[in-house]
C-alpha positions in Angstrom: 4.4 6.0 10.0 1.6 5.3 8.1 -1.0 2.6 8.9 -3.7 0.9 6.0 -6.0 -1.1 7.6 -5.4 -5.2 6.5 -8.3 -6.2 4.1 -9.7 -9.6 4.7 -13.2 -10.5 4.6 -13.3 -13.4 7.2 -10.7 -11.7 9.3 -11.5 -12.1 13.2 -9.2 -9.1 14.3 -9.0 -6.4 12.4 -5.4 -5.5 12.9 -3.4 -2.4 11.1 -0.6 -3.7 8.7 2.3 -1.0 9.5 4.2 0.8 6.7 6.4 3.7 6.3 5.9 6.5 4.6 9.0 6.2 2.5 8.1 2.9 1.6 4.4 4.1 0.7 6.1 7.1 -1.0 8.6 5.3 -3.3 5.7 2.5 -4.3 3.5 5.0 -5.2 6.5 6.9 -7.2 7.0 3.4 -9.2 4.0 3.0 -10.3 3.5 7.0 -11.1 6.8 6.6 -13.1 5.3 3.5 -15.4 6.9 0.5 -13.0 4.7 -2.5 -12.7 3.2 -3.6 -9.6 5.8 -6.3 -9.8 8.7 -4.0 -9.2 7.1 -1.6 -7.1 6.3 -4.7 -4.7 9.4 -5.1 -3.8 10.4 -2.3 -2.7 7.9 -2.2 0.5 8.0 -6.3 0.8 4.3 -6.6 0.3 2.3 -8.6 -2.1 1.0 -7.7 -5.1 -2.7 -7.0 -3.8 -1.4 -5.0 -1.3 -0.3 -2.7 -3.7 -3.3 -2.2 -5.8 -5.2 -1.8 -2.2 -2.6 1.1 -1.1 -3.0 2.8 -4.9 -6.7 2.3 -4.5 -6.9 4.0 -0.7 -4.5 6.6 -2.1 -6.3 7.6 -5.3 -9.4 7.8 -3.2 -8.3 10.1 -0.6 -5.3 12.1 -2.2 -3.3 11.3 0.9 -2.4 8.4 2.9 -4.3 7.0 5.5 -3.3 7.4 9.2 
């Protein structure tokens, strides 16, 4: 299971939003394969922002964060 820390600037716990690595895989694959963010979305059940922030963390690093 992967685990991408929750981004909120006024957040008072900083609490790990949990998803799975099939989930993070197949997003990622959607986007990769000219889906929009839209339709990739809704395949992990996660917002729109979300998604940018897990392409972001993932274009960064080359591999998913743990």
């Amino acid at each position: 299971m992967c685990v991408i820390p929750k981004l909120f600037h006024k957040a008072v716990l900083n609490r790990d939003m949990k998803l799975t690595q099939a989930k993070l895989t197949e997003t990622l694959r959607k986007l990769a394969d000219g889906k929009t963010v839209y339709q990739a979305r809704k395949i992990a059940g996660v917002s729109v922002r979300r998604v940018y922030q897990v392409k972001e963390a993932f274009d960064e690093t080359g591999e998913f964060l743990r």
